[in-house]
C-alpha positions as CSV (number, residue, x, y, z in Angstrom):
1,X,81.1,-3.6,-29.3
2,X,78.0,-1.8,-30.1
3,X,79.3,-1.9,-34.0
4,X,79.4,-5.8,-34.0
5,X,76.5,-6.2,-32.2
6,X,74.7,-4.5,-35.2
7,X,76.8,-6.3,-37.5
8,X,75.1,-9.1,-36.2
9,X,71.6,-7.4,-36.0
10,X,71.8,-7.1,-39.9
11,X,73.5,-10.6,-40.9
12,X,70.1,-12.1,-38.6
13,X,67.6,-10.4,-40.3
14,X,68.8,-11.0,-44.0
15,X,69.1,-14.7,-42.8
16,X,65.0,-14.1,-41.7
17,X,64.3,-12.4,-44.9
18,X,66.0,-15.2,-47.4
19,X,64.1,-17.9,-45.1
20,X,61.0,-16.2,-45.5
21,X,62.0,-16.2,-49.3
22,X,62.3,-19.6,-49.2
23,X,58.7,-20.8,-47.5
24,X,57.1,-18.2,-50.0
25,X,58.8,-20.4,-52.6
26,X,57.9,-23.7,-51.1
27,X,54.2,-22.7,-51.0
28,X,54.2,-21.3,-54.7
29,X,55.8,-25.0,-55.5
30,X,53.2,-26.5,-53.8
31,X,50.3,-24.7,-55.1
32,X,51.4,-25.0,-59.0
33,X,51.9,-28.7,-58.5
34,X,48.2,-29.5,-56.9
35,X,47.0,-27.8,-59.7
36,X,48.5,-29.6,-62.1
37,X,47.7,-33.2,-60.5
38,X,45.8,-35.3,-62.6
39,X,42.3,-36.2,-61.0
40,X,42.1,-40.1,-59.6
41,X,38.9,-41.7,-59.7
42,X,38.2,-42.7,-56.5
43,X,38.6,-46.5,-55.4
44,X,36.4,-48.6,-53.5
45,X,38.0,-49.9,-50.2
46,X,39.8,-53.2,-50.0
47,X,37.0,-56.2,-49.7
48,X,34.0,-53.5,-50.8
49,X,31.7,-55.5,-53.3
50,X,31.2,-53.4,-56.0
51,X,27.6,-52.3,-57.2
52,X,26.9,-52.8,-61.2
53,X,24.8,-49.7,-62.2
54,X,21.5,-49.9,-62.9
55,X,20.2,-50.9,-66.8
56,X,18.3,-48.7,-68.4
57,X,15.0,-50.1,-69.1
58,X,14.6,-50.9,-72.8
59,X,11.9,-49.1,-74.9
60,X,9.0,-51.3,-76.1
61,X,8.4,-51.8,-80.0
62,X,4.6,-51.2,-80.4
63,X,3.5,-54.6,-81.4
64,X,2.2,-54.4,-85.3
65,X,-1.4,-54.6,-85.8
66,X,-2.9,-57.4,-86.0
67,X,-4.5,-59.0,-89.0
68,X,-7.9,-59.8,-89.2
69,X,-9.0,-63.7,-89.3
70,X,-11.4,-65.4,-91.1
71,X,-14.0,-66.7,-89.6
72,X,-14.5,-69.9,-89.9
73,X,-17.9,-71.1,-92.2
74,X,-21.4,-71.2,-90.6
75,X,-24.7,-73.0,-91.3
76,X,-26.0,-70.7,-93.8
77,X,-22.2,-69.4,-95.4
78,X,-21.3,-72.8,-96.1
79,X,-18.5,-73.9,-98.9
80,X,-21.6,-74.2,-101.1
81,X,-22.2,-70.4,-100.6
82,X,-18.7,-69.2,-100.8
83,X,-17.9,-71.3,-103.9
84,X,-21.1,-69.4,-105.4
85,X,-19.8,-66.2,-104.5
86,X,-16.3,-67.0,-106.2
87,X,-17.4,-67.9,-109.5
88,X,-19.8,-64.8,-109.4
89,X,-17.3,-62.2,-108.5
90,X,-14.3,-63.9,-110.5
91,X,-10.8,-63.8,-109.2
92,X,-8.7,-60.4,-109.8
93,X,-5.5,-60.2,-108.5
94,X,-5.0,-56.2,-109.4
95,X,-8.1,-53.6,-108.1
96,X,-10.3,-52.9,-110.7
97,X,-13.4,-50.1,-110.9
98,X,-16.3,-51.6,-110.5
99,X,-19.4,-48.9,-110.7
100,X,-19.1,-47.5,-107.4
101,X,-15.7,-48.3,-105.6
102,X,-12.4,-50.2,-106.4
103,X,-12.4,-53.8,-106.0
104,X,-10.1,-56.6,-105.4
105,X,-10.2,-60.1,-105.3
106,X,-13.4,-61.5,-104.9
107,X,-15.1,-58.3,-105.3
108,X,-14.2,-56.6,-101.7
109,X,-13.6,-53.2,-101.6
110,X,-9.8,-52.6,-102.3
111,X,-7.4,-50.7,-100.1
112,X,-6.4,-48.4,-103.2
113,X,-6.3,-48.3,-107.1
114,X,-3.2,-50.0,-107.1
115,X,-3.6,-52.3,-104.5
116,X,-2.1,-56.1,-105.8
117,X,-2.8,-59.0,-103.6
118,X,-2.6,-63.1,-103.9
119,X,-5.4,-65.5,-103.9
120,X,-5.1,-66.5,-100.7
121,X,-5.9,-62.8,-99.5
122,X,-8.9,-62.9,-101.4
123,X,-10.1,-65.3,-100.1
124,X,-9.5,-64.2,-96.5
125,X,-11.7,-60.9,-97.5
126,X,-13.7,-63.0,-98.7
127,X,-14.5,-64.6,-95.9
128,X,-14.4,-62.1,-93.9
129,X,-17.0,-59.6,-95.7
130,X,-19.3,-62.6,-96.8
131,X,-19.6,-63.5,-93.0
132,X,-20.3,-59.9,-92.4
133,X,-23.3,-60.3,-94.8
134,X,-24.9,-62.8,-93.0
135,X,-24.6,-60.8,-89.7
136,X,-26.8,-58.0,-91.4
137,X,-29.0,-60.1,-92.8
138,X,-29.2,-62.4,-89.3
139,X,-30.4,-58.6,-87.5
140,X,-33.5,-58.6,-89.3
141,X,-34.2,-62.2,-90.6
142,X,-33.3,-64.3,-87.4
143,X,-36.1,-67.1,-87.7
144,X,-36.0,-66.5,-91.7
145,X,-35.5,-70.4,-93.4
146,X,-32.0,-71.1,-94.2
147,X,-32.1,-70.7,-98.1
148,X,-33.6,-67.4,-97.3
149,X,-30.4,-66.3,-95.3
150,X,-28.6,-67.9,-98.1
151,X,-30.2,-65.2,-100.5
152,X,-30.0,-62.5,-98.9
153,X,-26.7,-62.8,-97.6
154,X,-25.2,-63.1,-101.7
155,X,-27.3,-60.4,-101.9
156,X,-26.2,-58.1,-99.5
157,X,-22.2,-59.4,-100.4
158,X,-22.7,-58.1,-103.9
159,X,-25.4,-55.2,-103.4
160,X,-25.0,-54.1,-99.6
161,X,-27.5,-53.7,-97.2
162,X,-29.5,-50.7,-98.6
163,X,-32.2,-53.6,-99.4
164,X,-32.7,-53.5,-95.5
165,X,-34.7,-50.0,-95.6
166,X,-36.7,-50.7,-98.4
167,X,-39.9,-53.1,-99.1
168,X,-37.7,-56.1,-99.1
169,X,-36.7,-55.5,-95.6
170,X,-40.3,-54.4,-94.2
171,X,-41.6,-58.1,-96.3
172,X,-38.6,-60.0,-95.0
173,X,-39.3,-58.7,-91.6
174,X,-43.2,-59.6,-91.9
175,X,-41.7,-63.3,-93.4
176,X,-43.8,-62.8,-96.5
177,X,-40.9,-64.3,-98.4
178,X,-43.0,-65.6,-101.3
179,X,-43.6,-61.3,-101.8
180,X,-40.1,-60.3,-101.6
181,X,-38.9,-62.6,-103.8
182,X,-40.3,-60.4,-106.8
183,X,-38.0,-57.5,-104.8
184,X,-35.2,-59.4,-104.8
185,X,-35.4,-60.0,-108.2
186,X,-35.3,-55.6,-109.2
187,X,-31.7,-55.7,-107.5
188,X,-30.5,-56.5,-110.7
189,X,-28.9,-53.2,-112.1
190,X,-26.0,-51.6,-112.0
191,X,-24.5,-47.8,-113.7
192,X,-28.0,-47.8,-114.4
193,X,-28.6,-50.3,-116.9
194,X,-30.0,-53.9,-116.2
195,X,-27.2,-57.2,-116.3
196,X,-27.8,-60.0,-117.6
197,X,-25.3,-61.2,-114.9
198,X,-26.5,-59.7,-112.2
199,X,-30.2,-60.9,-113.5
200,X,-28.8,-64.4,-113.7
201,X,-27.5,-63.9,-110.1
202,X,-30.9,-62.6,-108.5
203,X,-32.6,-65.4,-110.2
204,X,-30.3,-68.3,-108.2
205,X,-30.7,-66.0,-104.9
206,X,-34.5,-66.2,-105.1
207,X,-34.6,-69.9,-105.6
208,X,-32.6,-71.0,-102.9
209,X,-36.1,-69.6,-100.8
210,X,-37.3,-73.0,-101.7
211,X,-33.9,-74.9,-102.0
212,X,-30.7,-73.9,-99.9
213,X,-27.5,-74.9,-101.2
């Protein structure tokens, strides 16, 4: 009896050890196929409203600069003035040298040596710089008569303002315009020789004293 009884003893625990072989193998199974599970994205419940992400703000363009506009014409740069100017200065599409600077146009300083631009550009600078002219001129000669504005402002257009510092601008200033029209006339040089042109010019500048356009 005792030799089946451990008959039995050993048949039981082989039967434990293969089960335990078995679980061992279940759990191996298991783990290898978890592993290898592809990942699921993850749904929203039944009836959940579903939330559109947020946009991503769009980067402003930096707005191009703006052009300059020309002012429109005033008492003393009237068409009469400006058409002056024009057939001074001569239309020139290309820049040009001219003594001191490059020009363009209608004698306005050019942007570079190269610089090409239509005639309706020049006369936008044109505009522009001759108004500029008058606003000098209006700094120092406020109650001055309009053909004296007039004069000065060509003047400073196709000279500059340097005249400002100088007798003419202590005479002007004093409204001895009958004096500084003899100063007005000695702006008439240019590489250091006299023009006829520019001669020609002072003398028209000088008479509109009397007689604005």
């Amino acid at each position: 009896m005792s030799a089946a009884f451990s008959d039995i003893q050993v048949i039981l625990l082989a039967i434990l050890a293969l089960a335990q072989l078995i679980v061992f193998g279940l759990l191996q199974w298991r783990a290898l196929g978890l592993a290898a599970r592809p990942l699921v994205p993850q749904q929203s419940p039944p009836g959940a409203v579903p939330v559109p992400a947020a946009p991503i703000p769009a980067v402003p363009k930096p707005a191009p600069p703006a052009t300059p506009v020309a002012p429109a014409a005033t008492p003393v740069v009237d068409q009469g003035l400006v058409n002056f100017v024009k057939k001074q200065e001569g239309f020139s599409a290309k820049a040009y040298w001219d003594y001191k600077q490059y020009s363009i146009g209608y004698g306005t300083k050019a942007n570079s040596a190269t610089e090409v631009i239509d005639e309706a550009e020049a006369e936008r600078r044109l505009a522009i710089e001759i108004n500029l002219a008058e606003q000098a001129v209006e700094k120092i000669a406020a109650n001055a008569p309009k053909g004296v504005k007039q004069g000065l402002t060509d003047l400073t257009y196709n000279a500059g303002a340097g005249w400002e510092a100088q007798d003419l601008g202590t005479l002007i200033k004093a409204g001895k315009y009958e004096e500084a029209k003899a100063h007005v006339l000695q702006y008439n040089h240019a590489g250091g020789q006299v023009l006829a042109g520019l001669t020609t010019r002072r003398e028209a500048e000088v008479s509109w004293f009397d007689n604005p356009l």
